[in-house]
C-alpha positions, -999 to 999 in steps of 0.1 A, spaced: 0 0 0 27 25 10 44 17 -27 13 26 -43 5 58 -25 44 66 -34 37 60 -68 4 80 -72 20 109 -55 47 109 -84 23 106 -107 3 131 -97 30 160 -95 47 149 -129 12 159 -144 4 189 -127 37 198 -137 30 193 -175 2 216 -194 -17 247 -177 13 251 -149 36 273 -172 35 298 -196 30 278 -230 51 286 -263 31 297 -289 48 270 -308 40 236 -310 67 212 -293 93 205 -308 96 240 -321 90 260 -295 117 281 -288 124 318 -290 135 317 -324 107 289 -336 85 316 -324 104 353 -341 101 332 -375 63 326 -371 62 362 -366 77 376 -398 59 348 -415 27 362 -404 33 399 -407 49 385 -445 15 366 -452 -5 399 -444 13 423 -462 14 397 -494 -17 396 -491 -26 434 -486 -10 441 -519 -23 414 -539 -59 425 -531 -50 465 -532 -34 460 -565 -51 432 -582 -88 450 -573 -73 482 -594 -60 468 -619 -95 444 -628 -113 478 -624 -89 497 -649 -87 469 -676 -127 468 -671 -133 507 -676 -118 504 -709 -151 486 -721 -175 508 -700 -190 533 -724 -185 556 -699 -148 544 -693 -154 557 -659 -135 538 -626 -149 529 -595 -114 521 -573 -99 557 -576 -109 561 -542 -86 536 -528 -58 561 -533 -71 580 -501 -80 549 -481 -58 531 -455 -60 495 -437 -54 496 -401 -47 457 -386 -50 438 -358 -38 406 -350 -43 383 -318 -22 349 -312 -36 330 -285 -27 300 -269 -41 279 -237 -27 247 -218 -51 229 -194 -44 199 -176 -70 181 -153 -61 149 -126 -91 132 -112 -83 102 -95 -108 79 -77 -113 49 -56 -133 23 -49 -127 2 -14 -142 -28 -8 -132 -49 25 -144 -87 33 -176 -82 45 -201 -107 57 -223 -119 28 -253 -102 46 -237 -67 46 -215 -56 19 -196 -23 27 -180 -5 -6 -162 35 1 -156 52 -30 -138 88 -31 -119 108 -59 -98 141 -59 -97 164 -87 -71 189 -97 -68 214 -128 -48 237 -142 -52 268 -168 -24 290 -185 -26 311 -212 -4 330 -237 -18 361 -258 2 379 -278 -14 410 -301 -2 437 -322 -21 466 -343 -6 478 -375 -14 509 -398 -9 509 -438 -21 538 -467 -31 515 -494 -12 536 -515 18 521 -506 5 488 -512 -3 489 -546 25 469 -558 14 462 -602 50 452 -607 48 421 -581 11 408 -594 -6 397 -625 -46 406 -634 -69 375 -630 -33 352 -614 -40 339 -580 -3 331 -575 13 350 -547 51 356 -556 59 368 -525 45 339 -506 73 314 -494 83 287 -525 83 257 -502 48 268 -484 63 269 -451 37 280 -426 58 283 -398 36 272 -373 8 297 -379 -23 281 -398 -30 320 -416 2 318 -433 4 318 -470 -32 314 -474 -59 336 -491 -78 355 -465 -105 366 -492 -92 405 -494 -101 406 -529 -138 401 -528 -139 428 -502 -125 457 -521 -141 448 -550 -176 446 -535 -176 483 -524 -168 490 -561 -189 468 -577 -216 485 -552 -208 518 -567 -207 500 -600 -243 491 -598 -255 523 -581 -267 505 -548 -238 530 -533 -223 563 -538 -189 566 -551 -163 578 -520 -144 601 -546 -176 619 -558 -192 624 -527 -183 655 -505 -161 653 -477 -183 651 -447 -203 619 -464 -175 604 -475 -160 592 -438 -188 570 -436 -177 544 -456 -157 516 -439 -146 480 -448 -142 457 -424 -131 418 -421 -122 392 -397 -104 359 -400 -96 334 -374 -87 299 -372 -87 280 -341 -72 246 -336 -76 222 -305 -53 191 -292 -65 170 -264 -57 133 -252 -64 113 -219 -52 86 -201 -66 65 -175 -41 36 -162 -63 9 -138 -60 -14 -106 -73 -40 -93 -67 -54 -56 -87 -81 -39 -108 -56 -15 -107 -29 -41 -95 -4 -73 -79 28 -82 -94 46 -110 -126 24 -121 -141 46 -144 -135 79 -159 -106 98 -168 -71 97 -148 -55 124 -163 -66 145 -194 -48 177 -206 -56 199 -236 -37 228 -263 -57 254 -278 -46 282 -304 -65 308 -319 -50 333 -349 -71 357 -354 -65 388 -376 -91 423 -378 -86 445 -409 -104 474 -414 -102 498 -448 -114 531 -444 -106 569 -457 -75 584 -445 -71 611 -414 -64 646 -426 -26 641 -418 -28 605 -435 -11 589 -410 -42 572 -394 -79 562 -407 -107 586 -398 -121 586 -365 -155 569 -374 -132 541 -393 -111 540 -359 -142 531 -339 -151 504 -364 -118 491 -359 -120 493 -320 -156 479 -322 -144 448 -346 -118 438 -321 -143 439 -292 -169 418 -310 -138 394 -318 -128 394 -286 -99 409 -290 -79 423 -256 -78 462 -265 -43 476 -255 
C-alpha cells in the first residue's frame, strides 16, 4: 500500500507539472523556442502584407482593364488612393491539464452486509499566452502592379516551399479581394455612392471591415487501472486529461484616411476598436 501511495504521488506531480502550470510557447513542441516563435512572426506579418497588396493591387488593376469597355470608361477604385487599412492581430494560446483520480474500497464483509467506500480528488490547471499587435498601412503604398498579374491567384511573395511556420493563416488567401471589389462593384451598380464623388463630410462614412480566425484544439487522456482483492484505483472515468488550444485571429479594417494621413478617420477607428471587441480581441 505505502508503494502505491508513493507512486500516485509521483504521478500526480509529474502531471500537474506538465500543461496549464507554465507559460505555454506559442509554438507547437518540438519547435517552441524563441526563435521557432520570431520566424512565425515575420511569417505572419509576411503573409498579411502579401496579401494586402495582392488585393489592393489586383482590385485596381481588374477595375482599370474593365473601364476600358465601359462606355463611360469611368472607374470605381480611384478612391482607394485616399484609403488606408489599419490591422490587428491576436495569437492565442491555452494549456489545461486536469487529474481526477478515484477509488473504490471494498473490504471482506459478511455476505449479509457488503460495505464499498468510494472517493476521488480532482485537480486542474489553466495558463494562457496572448500575444497581439495593431498595425497601420495607406493602401497607397501597397499597390505593388509590378509584383502581381490581373486574374493570377499566384502570390510571388509567398514562401516557395509553403512553409507555414507554425501559424495556420500563413500563405493562405484571406478573401481581401472580394472585399474591395464589392464596395466598387456597389458603386458600379448604383446600390452606393462613389467615395471620390461624394463631399467630404459623407465620404468618412464608408468603412470595410473583415475578420479571420482559425482555431485549432489538441486534447488526449489517459486512464491507467488497478485491481486489488478488497478494491480499485481509477474504475471509471478519466485519470488524467490535458488539452492545447490556439486561436490566430487577424481584424482588418479599410477606411478613408485622417487629414494628416497617417491614421484612418475617427468613425473608421471606432469600427476598428468595435471589430476587435466583437472578436474578442484584448484592447491595448
Amino acid at each position: 500500500m505505502n508503494l502505491l501511495r508513493t507512486f500516485l504521488g509521483t504521478l500526480l506531480c509529474v502531471s500537474q507539472a506538465a500543461c496549464g502550470t507554465y507559460i505555454p510557447s506559442q509554438r507547437d513542441w518540438p519547435q517552441s523556442d524563441s526563435n521557432a516563435v520570431v520566424d512565425m512572426n515575420i511569417a505572419l506579418a509576411r503573409t498579411i502584407v502579401c496579401e494586402l497588396s495582392y488585393a489592393v493591387t489586383v482590385a485596381i488593376r481588374n477595375d482599370r482593364e474593365a473601364a476600358r469597355d465601359r462606355r463611360s470608361k469611368r472607374i470605381y477604385t480611384g478612391f482607394l488612393d485616399h484609403w488606408g487599412v489599419e490591422v490587428a492581430t491576436d495569437l492565442t494560446v491555452s494549456e489545461s491539464s486536469t487529474i481526477s483520480p478515484s477509488g473504490l474500497w471494498a473490504p471482506v464483509s459478511p455476505a449479509s452486509s457488503v460495505f464499498t467506500l468510494g472517493g476521488g480528488i480532482n485537480g486542474a490547471a489553466v495558463a494562457t499566452n496572448e500575444n497581439t499587435y495593431n498595425v497601420f498601412y495607406p493602401l497607397s503604398a501597397l499597390y505593388q502592379p509590378s509584383l502581381f498579374r490581373t486574374n493570377d491567384p499566384r502570390r510571388p511573395c509567398r514562401h516557395p516551399t509553403g512553409e507555414k511556420e507554425g501559424s495556420p493563416l500563413v500563405d493562405i488567401d484571406l478573401k481581401l479581394l472580394p472585399l474591395l471589389e464589392s464596395r466598387a462593384q456597389l458603386v458600379e451598380i448604383g446600390v452606393a455612392g462613389d467615395p471620390d464623388q461624394l463631399a467630404k463630410i459623407y465620404s468618412v462614412k464608408n468603412v470595410l471591415t473583415q475578420t479571420v480566425s482559425i482555431k485549432q484544439t489538441l486534447s488526449g487522456d489517459i486512464t491507467p487501472t488497478w485491481k486489488f482483492t478488497t478494491g480499485s484505483v481509477n474504475p471509471s472515468g478519466a485519470f488524467f486529461s490535458a488539452n492545447r488550444a490556439r486561436t490566430h485571429q487577424i481584424v482588418f479594417t479599410f477606411g478613408p484616411l485622417a487629414a494628416d494621413g497617417r491614421s484612418l478617420t475617427g468613425l473608421a477607428e471606432a469600427f476598428h476598436l468595435n471589430e476587435q471587441l466583437k472578436a474578442g480581441l484584448r484592447i491595448r
